[in-house]
C-alpha positions as CSV (number, residue, x, y, z in Angstrom):
1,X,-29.3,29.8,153.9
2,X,-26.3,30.9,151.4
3,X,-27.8,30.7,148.0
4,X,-27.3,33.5,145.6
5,X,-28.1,32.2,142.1
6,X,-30.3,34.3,140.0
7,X,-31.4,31.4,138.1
8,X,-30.8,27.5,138.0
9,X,-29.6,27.0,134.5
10,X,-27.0,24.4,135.5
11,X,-24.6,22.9,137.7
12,X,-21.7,24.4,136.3
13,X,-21.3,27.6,138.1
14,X,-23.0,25.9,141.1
15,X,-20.4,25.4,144.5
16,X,-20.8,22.6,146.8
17,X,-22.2,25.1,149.7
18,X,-25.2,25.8,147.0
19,X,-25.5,22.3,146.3
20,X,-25.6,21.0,150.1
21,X,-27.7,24.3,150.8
22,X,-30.5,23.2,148.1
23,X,-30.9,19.9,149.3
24,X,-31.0,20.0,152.6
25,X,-33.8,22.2,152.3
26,X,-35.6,19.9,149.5
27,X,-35.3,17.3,153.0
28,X,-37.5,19.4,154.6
29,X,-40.0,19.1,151.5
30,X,-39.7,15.7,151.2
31,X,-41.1,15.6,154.5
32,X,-43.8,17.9,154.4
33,X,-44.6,16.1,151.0
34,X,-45.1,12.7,153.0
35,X,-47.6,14.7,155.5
36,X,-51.6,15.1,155.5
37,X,-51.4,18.8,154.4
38,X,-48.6,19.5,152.0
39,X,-49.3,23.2,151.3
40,X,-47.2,26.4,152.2
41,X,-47.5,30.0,151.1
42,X,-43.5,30.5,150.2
43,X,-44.8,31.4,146.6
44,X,-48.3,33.0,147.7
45,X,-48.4,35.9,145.3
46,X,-45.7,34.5,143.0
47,X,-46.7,33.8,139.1
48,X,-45.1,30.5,137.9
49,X,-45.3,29.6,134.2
50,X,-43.7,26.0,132.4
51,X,-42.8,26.5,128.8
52,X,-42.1,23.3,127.4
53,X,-40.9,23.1,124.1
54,X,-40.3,19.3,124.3
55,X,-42.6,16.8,125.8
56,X,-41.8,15.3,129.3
57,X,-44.6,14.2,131.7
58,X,-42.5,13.3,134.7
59,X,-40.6,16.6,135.0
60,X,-43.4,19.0,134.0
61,X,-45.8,17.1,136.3
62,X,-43.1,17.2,138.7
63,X,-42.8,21.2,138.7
64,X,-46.2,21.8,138.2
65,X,-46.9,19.7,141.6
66,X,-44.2,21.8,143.4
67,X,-45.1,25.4,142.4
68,X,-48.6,24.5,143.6
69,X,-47.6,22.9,146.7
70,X,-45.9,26.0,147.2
71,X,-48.7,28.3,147.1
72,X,-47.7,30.0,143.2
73,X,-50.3,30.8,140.9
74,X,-48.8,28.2,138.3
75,X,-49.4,28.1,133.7
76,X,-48.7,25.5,131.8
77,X,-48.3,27.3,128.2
78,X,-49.1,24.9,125.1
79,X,-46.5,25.6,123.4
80,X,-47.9,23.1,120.4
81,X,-50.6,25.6,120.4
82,X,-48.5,28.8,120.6
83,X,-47.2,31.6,118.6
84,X,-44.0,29.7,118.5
85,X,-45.4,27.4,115.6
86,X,-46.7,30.5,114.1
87,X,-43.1,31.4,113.7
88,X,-42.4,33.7,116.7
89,X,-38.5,33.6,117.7
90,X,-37.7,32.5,120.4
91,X,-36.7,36.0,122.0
92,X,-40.0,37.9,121.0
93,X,-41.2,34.6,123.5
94,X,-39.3,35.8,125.7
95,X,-40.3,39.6,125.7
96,X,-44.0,38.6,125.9
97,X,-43.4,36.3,128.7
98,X,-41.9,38.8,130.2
99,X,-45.0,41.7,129.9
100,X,-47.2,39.7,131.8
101,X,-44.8,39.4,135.1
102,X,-44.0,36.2,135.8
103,X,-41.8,35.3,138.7
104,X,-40.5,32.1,137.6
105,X,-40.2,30.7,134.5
106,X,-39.6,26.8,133.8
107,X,-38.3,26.4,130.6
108,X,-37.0,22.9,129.0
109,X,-35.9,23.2,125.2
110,X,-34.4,20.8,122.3
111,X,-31.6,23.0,121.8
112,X,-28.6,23.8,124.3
113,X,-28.5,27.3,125.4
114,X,-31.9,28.2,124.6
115,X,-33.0,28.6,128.3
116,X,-29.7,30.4,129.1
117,X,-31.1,33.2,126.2
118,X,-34.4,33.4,127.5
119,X,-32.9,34.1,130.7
120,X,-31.1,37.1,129.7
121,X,-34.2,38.7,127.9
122,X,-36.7,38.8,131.6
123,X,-36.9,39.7,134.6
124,X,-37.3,36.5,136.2
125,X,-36.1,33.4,137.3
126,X,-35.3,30.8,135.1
127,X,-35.2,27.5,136.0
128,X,-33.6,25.0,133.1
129,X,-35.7,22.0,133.0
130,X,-33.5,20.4,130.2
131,X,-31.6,22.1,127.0
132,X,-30.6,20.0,124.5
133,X,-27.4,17.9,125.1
134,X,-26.4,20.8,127.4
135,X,-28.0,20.6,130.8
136,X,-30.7,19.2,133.4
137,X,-29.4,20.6,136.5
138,X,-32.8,19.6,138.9
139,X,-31.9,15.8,137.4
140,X,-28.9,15.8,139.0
141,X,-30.1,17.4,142.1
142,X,-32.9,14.9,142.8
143,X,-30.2,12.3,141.7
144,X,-27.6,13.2,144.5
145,X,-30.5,13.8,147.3
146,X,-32.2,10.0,146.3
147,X,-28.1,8.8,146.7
148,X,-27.5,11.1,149.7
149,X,-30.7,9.8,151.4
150,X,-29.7,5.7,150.7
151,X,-25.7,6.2,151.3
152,X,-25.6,8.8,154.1
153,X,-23.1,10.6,151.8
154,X,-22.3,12.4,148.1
155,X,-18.6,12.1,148.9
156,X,-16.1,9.0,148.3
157,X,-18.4,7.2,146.6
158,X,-18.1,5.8,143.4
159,X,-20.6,6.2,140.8
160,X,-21.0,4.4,137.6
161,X,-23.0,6.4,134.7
162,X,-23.7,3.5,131.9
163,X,-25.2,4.0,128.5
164,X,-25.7,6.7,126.3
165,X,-23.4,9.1,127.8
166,X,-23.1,10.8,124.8
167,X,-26.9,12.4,124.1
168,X,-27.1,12.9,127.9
169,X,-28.0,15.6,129.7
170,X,-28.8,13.9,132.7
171,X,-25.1,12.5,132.5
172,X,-23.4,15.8,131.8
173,X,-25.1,17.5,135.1
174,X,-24.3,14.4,137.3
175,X,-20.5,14.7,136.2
176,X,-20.4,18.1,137.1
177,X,-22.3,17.4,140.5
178,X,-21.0,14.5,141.2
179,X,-17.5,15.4,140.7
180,X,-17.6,18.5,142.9
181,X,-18.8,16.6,145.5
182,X,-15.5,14.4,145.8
183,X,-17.2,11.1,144.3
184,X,-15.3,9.0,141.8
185,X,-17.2,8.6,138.2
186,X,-17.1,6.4,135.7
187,X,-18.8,6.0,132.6
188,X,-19.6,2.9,131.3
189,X,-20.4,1.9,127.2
190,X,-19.9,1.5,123.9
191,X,-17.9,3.5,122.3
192,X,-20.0,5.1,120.2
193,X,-22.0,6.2,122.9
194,X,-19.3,8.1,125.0
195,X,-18.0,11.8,123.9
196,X,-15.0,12.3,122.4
197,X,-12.6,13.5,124.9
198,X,-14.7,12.0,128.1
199,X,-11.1,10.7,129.6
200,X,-10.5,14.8,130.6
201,X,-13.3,15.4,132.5
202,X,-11.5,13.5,135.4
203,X,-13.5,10.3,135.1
204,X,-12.9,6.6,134.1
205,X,-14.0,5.3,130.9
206,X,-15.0,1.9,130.2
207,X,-16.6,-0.1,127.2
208,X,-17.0,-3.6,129.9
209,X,-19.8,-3.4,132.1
210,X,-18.3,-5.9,134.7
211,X,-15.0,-4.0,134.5
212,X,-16.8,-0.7,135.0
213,X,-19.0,-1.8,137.7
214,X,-16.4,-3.5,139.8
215,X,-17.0,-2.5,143.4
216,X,-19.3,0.3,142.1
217,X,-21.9,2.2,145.1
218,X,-24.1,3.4,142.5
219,X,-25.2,2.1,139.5
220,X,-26.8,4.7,137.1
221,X,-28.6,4.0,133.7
222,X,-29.4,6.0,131.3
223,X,-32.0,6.1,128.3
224,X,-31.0,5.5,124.7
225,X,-31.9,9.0,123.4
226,X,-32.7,7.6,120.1
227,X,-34.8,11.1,118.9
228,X,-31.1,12.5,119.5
229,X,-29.3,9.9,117.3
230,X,-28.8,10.1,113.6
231,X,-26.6,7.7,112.5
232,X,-26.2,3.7,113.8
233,X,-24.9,4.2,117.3
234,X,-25.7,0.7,118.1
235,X,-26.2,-2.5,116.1
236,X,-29.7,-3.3,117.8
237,X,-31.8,-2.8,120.8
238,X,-31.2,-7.0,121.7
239,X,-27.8,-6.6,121.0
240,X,-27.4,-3.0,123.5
241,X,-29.0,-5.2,126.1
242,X,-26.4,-8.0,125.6
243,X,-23.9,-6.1,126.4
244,X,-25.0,-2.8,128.2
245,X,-27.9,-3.5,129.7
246,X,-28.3,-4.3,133.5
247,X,-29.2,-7.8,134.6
248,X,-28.5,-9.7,138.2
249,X,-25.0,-11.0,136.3
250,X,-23.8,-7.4,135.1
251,X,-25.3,-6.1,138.6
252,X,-23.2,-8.8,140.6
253,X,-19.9,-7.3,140.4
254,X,-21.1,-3.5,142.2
255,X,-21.0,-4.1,145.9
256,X,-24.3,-6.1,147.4
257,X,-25.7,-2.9,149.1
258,X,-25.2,-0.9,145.8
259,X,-28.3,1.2,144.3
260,X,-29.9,1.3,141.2
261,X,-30.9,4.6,139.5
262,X,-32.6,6.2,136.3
263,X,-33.5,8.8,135.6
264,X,-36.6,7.8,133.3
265,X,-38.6,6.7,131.2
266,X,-37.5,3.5,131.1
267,X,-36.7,0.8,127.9
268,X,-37.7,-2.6,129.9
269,X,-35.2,-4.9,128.7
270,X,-32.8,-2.6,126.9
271,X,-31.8,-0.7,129.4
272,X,-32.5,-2.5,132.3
273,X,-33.7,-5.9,133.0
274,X,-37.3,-5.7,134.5
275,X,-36.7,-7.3,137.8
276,X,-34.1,-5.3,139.0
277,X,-36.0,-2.1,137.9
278,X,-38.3,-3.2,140.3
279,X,-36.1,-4.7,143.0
280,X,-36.9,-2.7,146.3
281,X,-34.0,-4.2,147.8
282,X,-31.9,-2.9,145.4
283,X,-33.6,0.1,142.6
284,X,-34.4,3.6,144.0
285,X,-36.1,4.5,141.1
286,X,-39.5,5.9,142.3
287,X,-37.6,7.6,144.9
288,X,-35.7,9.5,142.3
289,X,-39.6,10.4,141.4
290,X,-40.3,11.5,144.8
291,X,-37.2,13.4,145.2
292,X,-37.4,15.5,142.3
293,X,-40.9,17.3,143.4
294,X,-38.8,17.8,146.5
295,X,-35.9,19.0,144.9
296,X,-37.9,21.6,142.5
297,X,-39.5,23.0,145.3
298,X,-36.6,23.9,147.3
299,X,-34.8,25.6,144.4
300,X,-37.7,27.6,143.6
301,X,-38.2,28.4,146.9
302,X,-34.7,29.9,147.5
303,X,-34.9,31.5,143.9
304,X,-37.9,33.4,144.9
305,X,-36.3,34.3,148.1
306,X,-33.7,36.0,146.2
307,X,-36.1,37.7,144.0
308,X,-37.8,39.5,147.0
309,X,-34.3,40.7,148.3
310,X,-33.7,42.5,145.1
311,X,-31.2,42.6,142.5
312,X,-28.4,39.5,143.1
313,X,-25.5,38.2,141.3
314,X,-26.5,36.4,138.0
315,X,-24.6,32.9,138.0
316,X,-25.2,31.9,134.3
């Protein structure tokens, strides 16, 4: 397999070969992950520590599960309970980390570019599980192998990314995977909630859901990242829903076979009506779930394989 990233920081400097490379490998994991014994030894040996500075139980749990199933020895490190809150930088983290030998290091952070520093400070691999505003490359990945999997395809599709485009990481990572991949992008909502500037990052911009989701493949919400907000982004949360949020009238102008995606956790009735969440016909929610154990185990799988061929190209 042709992968020769040092470490998964983003999709930026990722090409379409490494993209298609990493998941169709995670398709082999998500079928060993649906079998009776879903163990290997890929990592037997290998040291795999999470360092989250911010809290997320769905992608912590999600790499914890796949280091284990992988065969790595694998720390969770409180950072609540760490030096870091004794007021240890962030770098002096990073040179302890680094003493004790890890082989992988999954690091999510509140601020962008934090992961990329720790990465230049070990010896490692350093796999960003979210950085501020900046990235959340294994997001995006699990995203395009859940669409892959339900469409046959990444390519000529089109994709709409509604909501809070603005505070997303989730939505920056998809634009930049997505768009590689040859699928047409739009982002959908209010104005206050899309970057300045969006319309040059070779997407469509919308501030009409019906407009936006005319004839659409996918259908992607997103969060309302209010810890991220300080100001009034939107008048209120019944209002947001009004107007942004999906419901079976909103949903009715994508085609009848489009799906419904996000990444999680979700605002029942902000966001996203209830019953569609929950539509099996139509949501492929808990799939996104599924594939992202699948998804982290393939790339640390080929990160580790690069590790034990020696000294590689750094993509950062």
């Amino acid at each position: 397999m042709t992968f020769h990233a040092r470490h998964l920081l983003g999709i930026e400097h990722l090409s379409p070969l490494d993209i298609t490379t990493l998941l169709d490998l995670a398709e082999q994991y998500v079928t060993l992950n649906r079998a009776r014994n879903k163990h290997t030894d890929v990592l037997a040996g290998l040291t795999q520590i999470n360092m989250f500075f911010e809290n997320s139980t769905r992608t912590q749990a999600s790499f914890e599960l796949a280091g284990k199933r992988l065969g790595a020895d694998v720390m969770n490190m409180e950072v609540a309970a760490s030096s870091i809150k004794k007021g240890e930088t962030l770098i002096d983290t990073a040179l302890t980390l680094n003493a004790m030998h890890p082989d992988l290091l999954v690091v999510r952070h509140p601020q962008s570019g934090a992961v990329d520093l720790l990465a230049q400070k070990v010896n490692c691999a350093v796999l960003n599980a979210g950085d501020g505003r900046h990235e959340h490359p294994t997001q995006a990945l699990l995203d395009a192998l859940t669409i892959r999997r339900a469409k046959g395809r990444l390519h000529r599709l089109t994709i709409a990314i509604c909501g809070d485009i603005a505070h997303s990481r989730v939505a920056r990572s998809n634009i930049l995977l997505l768009g590689k991949m040859e699928s047409r992008l739009r982002l959908i909502g209010p104005p206050t909630l899309i970057p300045s500037g969006a319309a040059d990052w070779g997407v469509e911009v919308y501030d009409d859901m019906a407009e936006g989701l005319r004839d659409a493949d996918v259908v992607m919400m997103l969060r309302l990242q209010k810890e991220r907000m300080d100001g009034g982004f939107i008048p209120s949360g019944r209002e947001y829903y009004h107007r942004y949020g999906l419901d079976a009238a909103k949903l009715s102008h994508a085609k009848p076979d489009a799906i419904v995606m996000h990444p999680g956790p979700m605002n029942r009735g902000v966001e996203i009506d209830g019953t569609i969440a929950d539509d099996i016909n139509r949501s492929v929610i808990q799939e996104q779930v599924e594939m992202g154990v699948a998804v982290r185990m393939a790339a640390m799988d080929l990160l580790a394989r690069n590790l034990r061929a020696g000294p590689v190209e750094v993509m950062v």
